[in-house]
N, C-alpha and C positions, 0 to 999 in steps of 0.2 A: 421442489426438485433440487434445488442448491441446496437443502437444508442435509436432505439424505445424502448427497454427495460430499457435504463436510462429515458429519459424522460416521461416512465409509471411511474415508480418508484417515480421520482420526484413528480407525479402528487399524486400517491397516498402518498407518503409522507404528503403532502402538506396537502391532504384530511383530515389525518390522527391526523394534528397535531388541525384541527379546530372542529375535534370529537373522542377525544383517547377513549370514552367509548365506540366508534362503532366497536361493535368481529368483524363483519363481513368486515368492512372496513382493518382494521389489519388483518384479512386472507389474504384480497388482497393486500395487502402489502406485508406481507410474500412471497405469489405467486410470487408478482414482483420479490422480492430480488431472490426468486430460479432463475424464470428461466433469471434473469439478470448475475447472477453466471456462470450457465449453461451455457450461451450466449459468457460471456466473456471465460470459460474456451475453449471452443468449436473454438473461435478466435485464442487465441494464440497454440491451437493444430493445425490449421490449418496454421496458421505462419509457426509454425515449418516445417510443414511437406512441405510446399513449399519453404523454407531454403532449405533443405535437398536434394530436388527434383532437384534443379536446380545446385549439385555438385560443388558449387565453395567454396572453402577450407578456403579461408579466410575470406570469410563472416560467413563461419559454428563457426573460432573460434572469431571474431569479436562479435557474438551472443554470444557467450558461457561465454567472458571475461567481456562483459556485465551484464549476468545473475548471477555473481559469485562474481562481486568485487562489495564491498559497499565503494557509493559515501558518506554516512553520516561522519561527527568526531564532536568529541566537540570543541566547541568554547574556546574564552580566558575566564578564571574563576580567580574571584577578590577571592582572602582569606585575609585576615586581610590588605586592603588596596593595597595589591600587586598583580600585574598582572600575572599570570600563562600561559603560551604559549604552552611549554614543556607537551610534551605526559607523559613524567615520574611524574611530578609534579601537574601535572591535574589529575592524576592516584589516585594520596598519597590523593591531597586535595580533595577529593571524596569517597576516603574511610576512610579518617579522617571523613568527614559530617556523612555518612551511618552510623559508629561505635558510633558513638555518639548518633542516635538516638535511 
C-alpha cells in the first residue's frame, strides 16, 4: 500500500512540475501526499503493534532505543584555519557564527 502511494505521488509530482498552473492536478497531488501520510502512519502503527504482539522484550526495547537515540552530530568545523573536532568547541564556534549574525 505505501509503495503504490509513493509511486502515485511521484507520478503526480512529476505531472505537476510540467503544469504548476493546473488547481486541479495539485489537488491530486495534495490527495497523494494525504493518503501517502495516511499509508505510511498506518505502516508503522501496525509495526508496532506486531512488535508488541509477539512479547519478545528485547526486541520491544531494541525498537524503542532506536526510535529515541539520534544517529545525527556535526562534523569537523574549520574556524580561522583550524580544525574543530571537540563537541565543546564546535559548540563555541557556532555560536560565535550565530552571534555575529
Amino acid at each position: 500500500m505505501v509503495h503504490n502511494c509513493v509511486t502515485l505521488k511521484r507520478k503526480c509530482w512529476k505531472e505537476l512540475a510540467e503544469r504548476p498552473w493546473d488547481s486541479l492536478l495539485r489537488q491530486k497531488y495534495r490527495d497523494c501526499v494525504y493518503k501517502y501520510r495516511k499509508a505510511l502512519q498506518q505502516y508503522h502503527t501496525n509495526a508496532e503493534e506486531r512488535l508488541i504482539s509477539t512479547n519478545q522484550l528485547g526486541a520491544f526495547y531494541r525498537y524503542i532505543k532506536k526510535r529515541i537515540t539520534s544517529s545525527t552530530s556535526v562534523g569537523a568545523i574549520v574556524q580561522n584555519d583550524v580544525v574543530l573536532t571537540d563537541d565543546g568547541s564546535k559548540a563555541n564556534a557556532l555560536n560565535d557564527h550565530f552571534a555575529s549574525v
